[in-house]
N, C-alpha and C positions, 0 to 999 in steps of 0.2 A: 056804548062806552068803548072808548080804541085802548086796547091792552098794548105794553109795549114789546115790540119785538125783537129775539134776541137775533144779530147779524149773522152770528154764525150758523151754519147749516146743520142740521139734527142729525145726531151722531157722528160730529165731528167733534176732537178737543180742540182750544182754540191755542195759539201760535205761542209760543213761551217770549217773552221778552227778555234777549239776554243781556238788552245793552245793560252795561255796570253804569252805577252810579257813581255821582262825582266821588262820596266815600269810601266807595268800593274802588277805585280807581287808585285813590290817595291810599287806601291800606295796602292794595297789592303794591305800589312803588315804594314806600316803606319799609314792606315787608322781601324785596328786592336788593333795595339798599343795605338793611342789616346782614342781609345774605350774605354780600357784596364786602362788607365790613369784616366780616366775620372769615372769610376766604384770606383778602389783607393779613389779619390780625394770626391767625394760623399760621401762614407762611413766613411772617414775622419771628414768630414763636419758636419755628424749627428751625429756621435759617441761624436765629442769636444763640441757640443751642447748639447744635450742631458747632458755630466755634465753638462753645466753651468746652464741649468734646474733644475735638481737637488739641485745644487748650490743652487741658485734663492728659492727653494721651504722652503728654510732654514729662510731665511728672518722672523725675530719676529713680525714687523707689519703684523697683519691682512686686506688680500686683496689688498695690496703692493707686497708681494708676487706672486698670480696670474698677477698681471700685469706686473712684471721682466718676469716670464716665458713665457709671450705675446711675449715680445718684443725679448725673445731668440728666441722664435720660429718665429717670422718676419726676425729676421736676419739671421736663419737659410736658409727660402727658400732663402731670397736675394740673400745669397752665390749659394745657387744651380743652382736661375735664371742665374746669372751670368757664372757659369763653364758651361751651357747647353747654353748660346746665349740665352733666354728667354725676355721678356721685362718683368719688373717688376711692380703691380701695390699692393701696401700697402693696400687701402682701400678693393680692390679684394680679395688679400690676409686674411684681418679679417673674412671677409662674409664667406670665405673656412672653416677657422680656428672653428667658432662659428660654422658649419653646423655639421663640421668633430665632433669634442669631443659630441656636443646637439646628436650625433649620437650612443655614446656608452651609452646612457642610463640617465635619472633623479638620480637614487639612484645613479652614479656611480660621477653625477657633485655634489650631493649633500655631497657627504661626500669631494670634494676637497673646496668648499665653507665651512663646517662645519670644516674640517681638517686646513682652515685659521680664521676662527673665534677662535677658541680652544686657540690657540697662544693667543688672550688675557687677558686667566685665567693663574693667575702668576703658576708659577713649574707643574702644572699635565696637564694641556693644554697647554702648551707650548711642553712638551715632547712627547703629542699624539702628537698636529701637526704635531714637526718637524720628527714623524714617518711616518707620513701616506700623509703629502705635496709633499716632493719631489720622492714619490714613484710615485705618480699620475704624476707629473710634469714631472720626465723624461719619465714616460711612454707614455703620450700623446705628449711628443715631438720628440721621437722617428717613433711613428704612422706618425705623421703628415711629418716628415723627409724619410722615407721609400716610403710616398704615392708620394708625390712629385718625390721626386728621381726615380721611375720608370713613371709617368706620360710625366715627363720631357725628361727621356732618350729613352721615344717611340714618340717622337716630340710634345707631348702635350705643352700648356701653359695656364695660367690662364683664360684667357677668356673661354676656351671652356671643361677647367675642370666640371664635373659635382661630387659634393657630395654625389648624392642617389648613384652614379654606383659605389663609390669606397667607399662606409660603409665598406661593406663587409671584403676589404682586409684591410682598417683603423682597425675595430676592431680583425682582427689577427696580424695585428701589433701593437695594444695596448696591448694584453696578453701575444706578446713576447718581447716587452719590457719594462712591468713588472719585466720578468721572466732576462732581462738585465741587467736595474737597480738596483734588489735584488741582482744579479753578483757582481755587479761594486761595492755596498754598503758593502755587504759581506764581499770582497777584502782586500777595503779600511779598513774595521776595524777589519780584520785579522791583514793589514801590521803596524797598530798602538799599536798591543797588544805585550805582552812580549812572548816569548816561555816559552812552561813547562818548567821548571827545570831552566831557566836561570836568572841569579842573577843581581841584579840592579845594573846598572852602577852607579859611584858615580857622583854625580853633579860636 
């Protein structure tokens, strides 16, 4: 009677087969794509924030202003907890927020407190502030959006966020969006001016 035999040589294991299958092919592009969505949908999220910061930094009452910009920046992360599946916790979130900005320095809070105060000297503090408010405002709510947005998208969540580890990358993201917001500021009152040479439309 011919037993059958196995090809492979004894005491060898045999060869793994890694090819993927067509399902496995179709999950992992799927699971690329959402990725992919989600990176999008992020940068969406802090970019339409960050104006309404800006916005916000506009505000003529003193210190009315930082607290719009609070609440942009609360409902910035919200949206992010949410596209990442995160649980959301507001008061967790302030504790972040106060560690994150106490983090780029006294001189640097002191002129965004001083840049809301200014606002209640009628015409020449009004016009600093509303220079030097929303510059800090989008910039720090750009940092605080960027820190999140990569915390979140490597599984982090609030609880287990820590402030001291992520200064560092906080305050390169506050010098680059600075260097944002002076962009988007820029832009905006480029697209508000007249061209050389072009003649006023009549009313």
């Amino acid at each position: 009677m011919t037993e059958n035999v196995d090809a492979t040589n004894p005491g060898e294991e045999p060869i793994a087969d890694n090819t993927e299958t067509q399902e496995e092919q179709a999950f992992h592009h799927d699971a690329q794509q959402d990725t992919a969505f989600q990176e999008l949908t992020a940068e969406f999220i802090v970019r339409k924030h960050v104006a309404y910061a800006a916005g916000s930094g506009l505000i003529p009452i003193p210190l009315f202003d930082i607290a719009a910009v609070t609440a942009v920046q609360i409902k910035m992360v919200r949206d992010l907890s949410r596209l990442y599946g995160i649980p959301f916790s507001e008061n967790r979130l302030k504790t972040i927020i106060t560690a994150l900005i106490g983090g780029i320095g006294s001189e640097q809070i002191g002129r965004r407190v001083l840049g809301s105060f200014l606002k209640s000297i009628p015409v020449i503090g009004q016009v600093a502030g509303a220079a030097s408010v929303p510059l800090m405002a989008g910039a720090t709510t750009y940092a605080v959006g960027q820190v999140f947005r990569k915390h979140f998208a490597s599984g982090g969540n609030l609880i287990n966020f820590d402030p001291a580890k992520a200064k560092d990358y906080f305050n390169q993201q506050y010098q680059r969006g600075r260097d944002k917001v002076s962009e988007m500021t820029g832009a905006a009152k480029k697209g508000t001016e007249p061209e050389a040479g072009a003649e006023p439309q009549p009313a």
